[in-house]
C-alpha positions, 0 to 999 in steps of 0.5 A: 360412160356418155363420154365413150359413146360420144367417141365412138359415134365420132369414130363412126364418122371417121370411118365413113370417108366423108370429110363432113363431121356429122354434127351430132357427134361433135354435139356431143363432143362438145357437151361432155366433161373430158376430165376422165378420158385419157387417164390410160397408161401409153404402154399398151400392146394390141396385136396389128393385123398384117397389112392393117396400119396403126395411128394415134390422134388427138381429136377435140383433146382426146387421145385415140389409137387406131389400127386401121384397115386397109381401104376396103371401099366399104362403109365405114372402113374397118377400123379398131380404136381405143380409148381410155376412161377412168372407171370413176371407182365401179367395178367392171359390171358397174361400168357396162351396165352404165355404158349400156344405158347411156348408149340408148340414151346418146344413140336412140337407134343402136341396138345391142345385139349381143354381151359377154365375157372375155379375157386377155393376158390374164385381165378379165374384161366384157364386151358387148357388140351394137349395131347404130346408124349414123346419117344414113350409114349403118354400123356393127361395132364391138366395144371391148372393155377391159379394166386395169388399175381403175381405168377402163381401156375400151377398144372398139372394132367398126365394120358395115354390118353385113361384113361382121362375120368377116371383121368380128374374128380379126377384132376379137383377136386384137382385143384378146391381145391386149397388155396394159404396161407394155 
């Protein structure tokens, strides 16, 4: 679980436009054991919202896909990301509560501000929405997580936090699109 907030503080980084890598987010990256990322099938679907983009990229041996916004000039730009963990044999509310307590260890300055349930294409999945703030930026995201034969598939939207009522439909559509094996 320590791994995916490790992820998503790079992701963070990612989005802010600043070609610097903040060094606690690569700190963290270089700390974890990798062995359970990318565990994930490959056929996967996500809607993409009109005019954003998709990429994938393998960052320090980690598998991400994005769909990116266009440039907004904010910070951090909106983006959607997945990545993908093996949920190491724990159920769904297992995961989250040990993703939950990581996040206040890794990130002491996040904050979640919200959870609950969701379901996508008939896979019952949780999401919980944080805020954090990463040399000097600050960030609403919402993790969704869905599990699927034992893998953990987390999705998450990143936007500034006074654009998440704006972002916060467009990421909760993107997630309730998901199919895994497509």
């Amino acid at each position: 679980m320590k791994k995916i907030l490790g992820l998503l503080a790079l992701t963070l980084a990612f989005a802010c436009n600043n070609n610097k890598q903040p060094k606690t987010a690569e700190d963290v990256l270089n700390s974890i054991d990798k062995t359970n990322l990318n565990k994930g099938s490959e056929h996967f679907h996500l809607d993409t919202p009109e005019g954003w983009t998709t990429d994938r990229k393998t960052i320090q041996g980690i598998n991400y896909y994005y769909i990116i916004s266009p440039q907004t000039g904010e910070v951090p730009n909106p983006n959607i990301n997945m990545v993908t963990e093996s949920m190491q044999g724990v159920s769904l509310k297992t995961y989250i509560t040990k993703s939950l307590s990581s996040l206040e260890q890794i990130l002491p300055g996040s904050k979640v501000v919200a959870n609950g349930d969701i379901k996508a294409n008939g896979i019952h999945g949780a999401w919980y929405n944080y805020t954090m703030e990463m040399q000097g930026v600050k960030a609403d995201l919402m993790a969704y997580v869905f599990p699927a034969d034992g893998i953990a598939y987390v999705i998450t939207g990143i936007c500034a936090p006074d654009k998440k009522t704006k972002y916060r439909p467009i990421f909760d559509k993107v997630a309730e699109s998901f199919k895994v094996g497509e």
